[in-house]
N, C-alpha and C positions, 0 to 999 in steps of 0.2 A: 323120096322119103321126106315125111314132114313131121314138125313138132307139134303135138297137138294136145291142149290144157280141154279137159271135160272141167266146168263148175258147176255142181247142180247137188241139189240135197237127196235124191233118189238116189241113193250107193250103188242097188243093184243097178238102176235104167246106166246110170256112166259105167260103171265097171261093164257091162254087155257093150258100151260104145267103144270105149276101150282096148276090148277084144278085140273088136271087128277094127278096128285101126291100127291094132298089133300082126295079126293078119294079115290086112293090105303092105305092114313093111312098114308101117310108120311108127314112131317115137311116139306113145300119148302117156299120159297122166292123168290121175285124178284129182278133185278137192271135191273141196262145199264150204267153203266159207267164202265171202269175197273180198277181204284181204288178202289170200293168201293168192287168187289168180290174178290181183289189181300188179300186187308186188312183182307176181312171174310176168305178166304184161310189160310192167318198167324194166324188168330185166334182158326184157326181150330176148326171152327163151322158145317162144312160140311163134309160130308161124300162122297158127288157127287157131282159135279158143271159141269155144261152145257153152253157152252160160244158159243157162234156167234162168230167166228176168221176170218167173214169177217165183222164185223164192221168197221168201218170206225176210223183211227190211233189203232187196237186193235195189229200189229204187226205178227200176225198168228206167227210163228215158235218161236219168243224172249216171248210171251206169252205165249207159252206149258211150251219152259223153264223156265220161272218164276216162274207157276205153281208147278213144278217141284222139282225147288229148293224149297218155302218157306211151301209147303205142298207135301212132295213125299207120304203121304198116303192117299189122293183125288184121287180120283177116276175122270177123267173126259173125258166128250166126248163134241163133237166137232160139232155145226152146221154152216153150210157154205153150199153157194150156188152152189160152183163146187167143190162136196166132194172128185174127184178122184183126180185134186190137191193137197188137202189134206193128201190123201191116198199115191203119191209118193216120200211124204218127209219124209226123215229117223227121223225128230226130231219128228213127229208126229206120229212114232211107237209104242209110249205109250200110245195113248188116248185110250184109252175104247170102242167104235164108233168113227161114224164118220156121220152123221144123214143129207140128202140133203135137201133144202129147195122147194119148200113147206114140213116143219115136218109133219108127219102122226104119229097121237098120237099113235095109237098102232106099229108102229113102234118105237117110244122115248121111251114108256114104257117097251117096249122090252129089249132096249138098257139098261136101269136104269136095270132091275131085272138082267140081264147078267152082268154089272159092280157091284151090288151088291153082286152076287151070288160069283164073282168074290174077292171082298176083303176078302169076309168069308172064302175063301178055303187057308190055313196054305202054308207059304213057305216051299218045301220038305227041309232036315236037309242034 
């Protein structure tokens, strides 16, 4: 089971993600603001967080790094409406996914078990 932050301004597209990760057994939440998932980040309440980086003032690129800095052990992926944008910026080589809008649940859920399968496997020494 994992902790899992939706941020995204679509209430129904997160609440339907939501579901589908209450579901699977996991812990999710919602917002839509990005302070208030920046804050859950530092708090390191989550294990996954899922952010719309085409919200509107969310910053795309200055918000991976954020992420970045005050939680580098988040796990996050990335929804936006033109993902391959997304896809050619080097700051965004971290994300996890990278998920196109309209979300297709079983593609997000895809994405979460690959990010999570993903934290669990040990840095090599």
């Amino acid at each position: 089971m994992a902790r899992v932050m939706i941020c995204d301004d679509d209430c129904v597209m997160s609440e339907e993600l939501v579901a589908a990760l209450r579901a699977a057994g996991h812990e999710a939440e919602t917002c839509k603001h990005t302070m208030d998932v920046l804050r859950a980040a530092a708090d390191g309440r989550f294990d996954l967080i899922a952010v719309g980086l085409d919200m509107a003032g969310f910053g795309r690129g200055g918000a991976v790094e954020a992420f970045r800095e005050i939680a580098p052990g988040t796990s996050l992926i990335a929804i936006h409406d033109r993902p391959s944008e997304i896809m050619r910026s080097a700051t965004h080589a971290r994300l996890a996914a990278v998920i196109p809008r309209p979300v297709s649940l079983k593609h997000f859920m895809y994405a979460v078990a690959c990010a999570l399968k993903e934290q669990a496997i040990p840095e090599p020494a």
